[in-house]
C-alpha positions as CSV (number, residue, x, y, z in Angstrom):
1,X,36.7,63.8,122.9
2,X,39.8,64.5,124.8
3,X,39.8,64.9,128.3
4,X,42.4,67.3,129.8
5,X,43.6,67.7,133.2
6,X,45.5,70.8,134.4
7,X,45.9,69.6,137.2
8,X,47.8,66.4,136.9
9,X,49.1,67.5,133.4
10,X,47.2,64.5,131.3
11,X,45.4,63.9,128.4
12,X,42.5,61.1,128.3
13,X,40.9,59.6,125.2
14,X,38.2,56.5,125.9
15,X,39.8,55.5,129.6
16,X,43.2,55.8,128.3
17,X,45.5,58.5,129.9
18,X,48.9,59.6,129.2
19,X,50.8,62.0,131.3
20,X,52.4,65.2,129.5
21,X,54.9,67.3,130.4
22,X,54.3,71.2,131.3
23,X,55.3,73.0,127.9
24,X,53.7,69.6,126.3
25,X,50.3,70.6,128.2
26,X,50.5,74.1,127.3
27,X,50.7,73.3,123.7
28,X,48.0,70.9,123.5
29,X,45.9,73.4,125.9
30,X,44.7,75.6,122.9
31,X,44.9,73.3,120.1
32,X,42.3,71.8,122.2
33,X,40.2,74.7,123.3
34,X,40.0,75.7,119.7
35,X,40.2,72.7,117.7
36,X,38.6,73.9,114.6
37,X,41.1,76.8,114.6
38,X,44.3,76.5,112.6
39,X,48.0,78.1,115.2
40,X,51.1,79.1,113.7
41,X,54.0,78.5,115.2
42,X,54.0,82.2,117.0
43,X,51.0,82.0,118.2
44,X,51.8,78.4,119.6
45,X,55.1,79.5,121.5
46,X,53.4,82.7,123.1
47,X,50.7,80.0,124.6
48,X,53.3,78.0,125.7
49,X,56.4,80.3,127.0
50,X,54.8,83.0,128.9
51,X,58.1,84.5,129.6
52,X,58.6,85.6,126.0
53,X,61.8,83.9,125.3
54,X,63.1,83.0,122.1
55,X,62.3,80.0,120.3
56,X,63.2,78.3,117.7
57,X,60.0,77.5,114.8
58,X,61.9,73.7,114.9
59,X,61.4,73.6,118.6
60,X,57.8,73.8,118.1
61,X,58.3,71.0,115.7
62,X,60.3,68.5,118.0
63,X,57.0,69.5,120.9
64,X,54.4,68.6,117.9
65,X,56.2,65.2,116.9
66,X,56.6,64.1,120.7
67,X,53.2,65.6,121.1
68,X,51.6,63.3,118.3
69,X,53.4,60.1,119.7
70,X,51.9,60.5,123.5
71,X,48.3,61.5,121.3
72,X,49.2,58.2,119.9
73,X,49.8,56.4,123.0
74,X,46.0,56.7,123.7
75,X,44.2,56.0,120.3
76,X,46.6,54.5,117.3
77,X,43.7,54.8,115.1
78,X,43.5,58.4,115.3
79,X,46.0,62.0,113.6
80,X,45.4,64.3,116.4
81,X,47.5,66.7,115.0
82,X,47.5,67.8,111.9
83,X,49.7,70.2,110.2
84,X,48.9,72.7,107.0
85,X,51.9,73.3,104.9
86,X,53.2,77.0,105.6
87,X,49.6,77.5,107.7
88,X,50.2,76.1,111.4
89,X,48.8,73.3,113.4
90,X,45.5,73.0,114.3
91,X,43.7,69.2,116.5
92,X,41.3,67.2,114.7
93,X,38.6,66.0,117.0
């Protein structure tokens, strides 16, 4: 189970921590929250820019892969994220 702390923006897995950064925290926030639930890229940016700029689909894409690596950081053995062709992302607990 992952351990997430608003608070001091990190994510623990088994006494390993990693620090993320804001937008990084917002993403992971409802993936999270809702693991069993596949997000599409729209739904993802609206969690994570509350301002309602525009974003590109890849920028979700570059946050996902840099995402995964700091997910990696804490347990190697493990694909946090997963991604469904032409579905969304959605975190395997």
């Amino acid at each position: 189970m992952l351990i997430l702390d608003e608070h001091r923006l990190t994510v623990g897995f088994h006494h390993q921590k990693v620090s993320l950064t804001f937008v990084k925290f917002q993403l992971l926030k409802p993936l999270a929250a809702k693991h069993k639930r596949i997000f599409t890229r729209d739904q993802l940016i609206q969690n994570m820019y509350s301002d309602h700029r525009i974003v590109n689909h890849r920028t979700i894409d570059s946050h996902i892969k840099k995402l995964r690596k700091k997910l990696n950081d804490i347990s190697h053995s493990k694909d946090w994220l997963q991604s469904l062709y032409g579905k969304g992302y959605h975190l395997a607990l």
